[in-house]
C-alpha positions in Angstrom: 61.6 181.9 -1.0 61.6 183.8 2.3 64.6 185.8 4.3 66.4 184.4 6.5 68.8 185.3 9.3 72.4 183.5 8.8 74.4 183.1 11.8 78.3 182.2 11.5 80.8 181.4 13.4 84.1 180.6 14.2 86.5 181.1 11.0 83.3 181.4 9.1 82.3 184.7 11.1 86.1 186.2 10.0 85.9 185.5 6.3 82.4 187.1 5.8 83.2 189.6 8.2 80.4 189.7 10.4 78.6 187.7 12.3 75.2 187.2 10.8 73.4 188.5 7.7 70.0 188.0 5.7 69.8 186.1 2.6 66.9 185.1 0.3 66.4 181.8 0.0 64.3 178.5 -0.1 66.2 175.7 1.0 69.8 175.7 2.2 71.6 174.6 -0.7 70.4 178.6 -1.6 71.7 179.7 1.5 75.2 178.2 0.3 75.1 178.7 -3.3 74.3 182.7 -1.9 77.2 182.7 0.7 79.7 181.2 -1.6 78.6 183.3 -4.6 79.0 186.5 -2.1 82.3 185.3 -0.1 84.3 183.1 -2.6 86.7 182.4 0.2 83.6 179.8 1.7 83.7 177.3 -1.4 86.4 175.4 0.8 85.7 175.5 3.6 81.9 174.3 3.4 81.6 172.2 0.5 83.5 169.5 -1.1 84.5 168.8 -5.0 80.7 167.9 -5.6 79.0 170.2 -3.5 78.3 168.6 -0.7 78.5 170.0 2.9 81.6 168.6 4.9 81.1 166.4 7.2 82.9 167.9 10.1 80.3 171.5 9.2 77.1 171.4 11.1 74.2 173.4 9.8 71.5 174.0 12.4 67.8 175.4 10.9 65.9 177.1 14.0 68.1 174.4 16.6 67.7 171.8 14.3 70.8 169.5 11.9 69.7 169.6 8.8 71.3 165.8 8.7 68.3 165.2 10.8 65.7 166.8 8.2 65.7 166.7 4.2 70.0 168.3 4.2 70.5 170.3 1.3 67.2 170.0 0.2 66.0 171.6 3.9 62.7 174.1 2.9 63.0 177.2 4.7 60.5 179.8 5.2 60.8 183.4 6.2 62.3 184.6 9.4 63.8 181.3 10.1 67.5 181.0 11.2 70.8 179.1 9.8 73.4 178.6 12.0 76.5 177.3 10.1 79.5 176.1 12.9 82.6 174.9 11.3 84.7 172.6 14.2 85.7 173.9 16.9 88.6 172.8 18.9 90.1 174.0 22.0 90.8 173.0 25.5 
């Protein structure tokens, strides 16, 4: 388990209340389990009935989807960063 630097945004950046924070964890599913443990209001709006990120939330890991590594199950090491963008809309 290292620390790592969360980044949020959007709607996710209001309900935590700031814009970044450090968390202790080894793969993101502890990031999330730590973020919704710590800011209840999150269980919705990242995760479904079973857990599972939403489709429409993207979860970056130093610039990279986590769709395109191992998800949930994404190893982290310390310093890296977790960018967590719900959608964005606008025009």
């Amino acid at each position: 388990m290292g620390l790592v630097n969360v980044r949020l945004f959007a709607n996710l950046r209001e309900i935590v209340g700031q814009p970044h924070l450090a968390v202790e964890a080894g793969t993101i599913r502890d990031v999330l389990v730590t973020l919704q443990a710590e800011h209840p209001a999150l269980r919705s709006v990242l995760c479904d009935d079973d857990g599972e990120v939403r489709s429409y939330i993207t979860i970056l890991v130093n610039g990279k989807n986590i769709r395109e590594m191992e998800a949930l199950a994404t190893i982290l090491s310390d310093g890296d960063e977790v960018a967590i963008f719900p959608p964005v809309s606008g025009g």
